[in-house]
N, C-alpha and C positions, 0 to 999 in steps of 0.2 A: 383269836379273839383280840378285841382293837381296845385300848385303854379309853372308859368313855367319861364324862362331866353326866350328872343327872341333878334335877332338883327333887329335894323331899320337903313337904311339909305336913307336919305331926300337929294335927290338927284340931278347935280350939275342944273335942269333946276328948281328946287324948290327952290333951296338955290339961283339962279340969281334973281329969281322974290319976293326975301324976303319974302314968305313964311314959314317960319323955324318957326318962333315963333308962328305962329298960329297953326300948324303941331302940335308941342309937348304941345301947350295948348289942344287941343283933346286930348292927350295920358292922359296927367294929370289929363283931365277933365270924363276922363273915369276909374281913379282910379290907373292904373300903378307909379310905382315906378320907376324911373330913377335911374340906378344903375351907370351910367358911360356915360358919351358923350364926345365928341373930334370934330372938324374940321379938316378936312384934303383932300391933294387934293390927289385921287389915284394914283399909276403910274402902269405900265402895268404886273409890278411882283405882286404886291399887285391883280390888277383886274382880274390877268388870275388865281390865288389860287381863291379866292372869285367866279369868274367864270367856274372853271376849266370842269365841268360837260357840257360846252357850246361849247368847244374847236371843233373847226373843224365844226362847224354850219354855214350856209351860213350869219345868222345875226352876229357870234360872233365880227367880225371886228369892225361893226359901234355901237355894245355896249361897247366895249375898247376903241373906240374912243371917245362916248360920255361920258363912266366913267370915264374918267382921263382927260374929257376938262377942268374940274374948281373944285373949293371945291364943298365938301357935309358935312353930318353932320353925325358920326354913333355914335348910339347910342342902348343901352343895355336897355331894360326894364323888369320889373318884375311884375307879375299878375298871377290872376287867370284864367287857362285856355288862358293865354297869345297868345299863336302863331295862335290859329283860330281866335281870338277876333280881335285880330291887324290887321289879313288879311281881316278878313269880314270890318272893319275898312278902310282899304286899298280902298278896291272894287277889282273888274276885273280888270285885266291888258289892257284887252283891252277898250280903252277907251269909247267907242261906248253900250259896257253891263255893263260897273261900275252906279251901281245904287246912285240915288240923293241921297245926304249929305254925299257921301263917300269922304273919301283925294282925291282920283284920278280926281270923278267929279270935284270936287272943284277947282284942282289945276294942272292937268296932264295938258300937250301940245298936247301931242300924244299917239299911243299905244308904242313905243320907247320911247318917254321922256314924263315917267307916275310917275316922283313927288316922290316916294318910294318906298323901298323894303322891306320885312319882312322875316325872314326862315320861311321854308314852314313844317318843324317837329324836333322834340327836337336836333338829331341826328345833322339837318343839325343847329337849333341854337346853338349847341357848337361849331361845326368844326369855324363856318362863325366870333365868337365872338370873338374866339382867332385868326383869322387873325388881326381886327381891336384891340384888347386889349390885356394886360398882367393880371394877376390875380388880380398885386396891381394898377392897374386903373379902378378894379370892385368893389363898395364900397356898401357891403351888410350890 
């Protein structure tokens, strides 16, 4: 297993429901290393880069909408085998097949407002990392 960089963002219907602190107590309590975190509230430059792969989708409206209704929380972690562990962590997006003691179970609203997001392979957790960070707000 290769030591990997992933982004997570705790997202703004988990960050309403003060969720946050239980969220990164799972990451922690599973061994990842917090390399960098921030609050901040998206706005539609930020969400359509972060998004960009979604442009022109019949959903992508009402998840710019939802991205940039309030804060979330992004955050960098680091682990072994990081980006599958995180996701499998995660659960399904859809929240009807996210399996019990996942984030999602635990915490989603909806298959729309599902609590967090993780990249989905190394490729995309560099592109997505350096949307939210600069080098010197990544502290290895």
């Amino acid at each position: 297993m290769a030591m990997e960089k992933t982004l997570v963002l705790i997202k703004p219907d988990a960050f309403a429901k003060k969720h946050v602190g239980d969220i990164i107590k799972i990451y922690e309590g599973q061994g990842f290393d917090i390399l960098a975190m921030k609050m901040l509230q998206m706005d539609e430059k930020i969400a359509s880069k972060h998004y960009e792969e979604h442009i022109g989708r019949p959903y992508y409206p009402g998840l710019i909408e939802f991205m940039t209704s309030a804060p979330l929380v992004a955050i960098v972690l680091r682990g072994e085998d990081a980006i599958a562990r995180i996701r499998a962590l995660h659960g399904k997006t859809k929240l009807s097949e996210a399996a019990e003691g996942t984030i999602r179970k635990m915490y989603a609203e909806s298959d729309n407002h599902n609590a967090v997001h993780a990249s989905d392979c190394p490729e995309n957790a560099a592109r997505e990392i350096a949307i939210f960070f600069n080098a010197t707000e990544i502290y290895e």
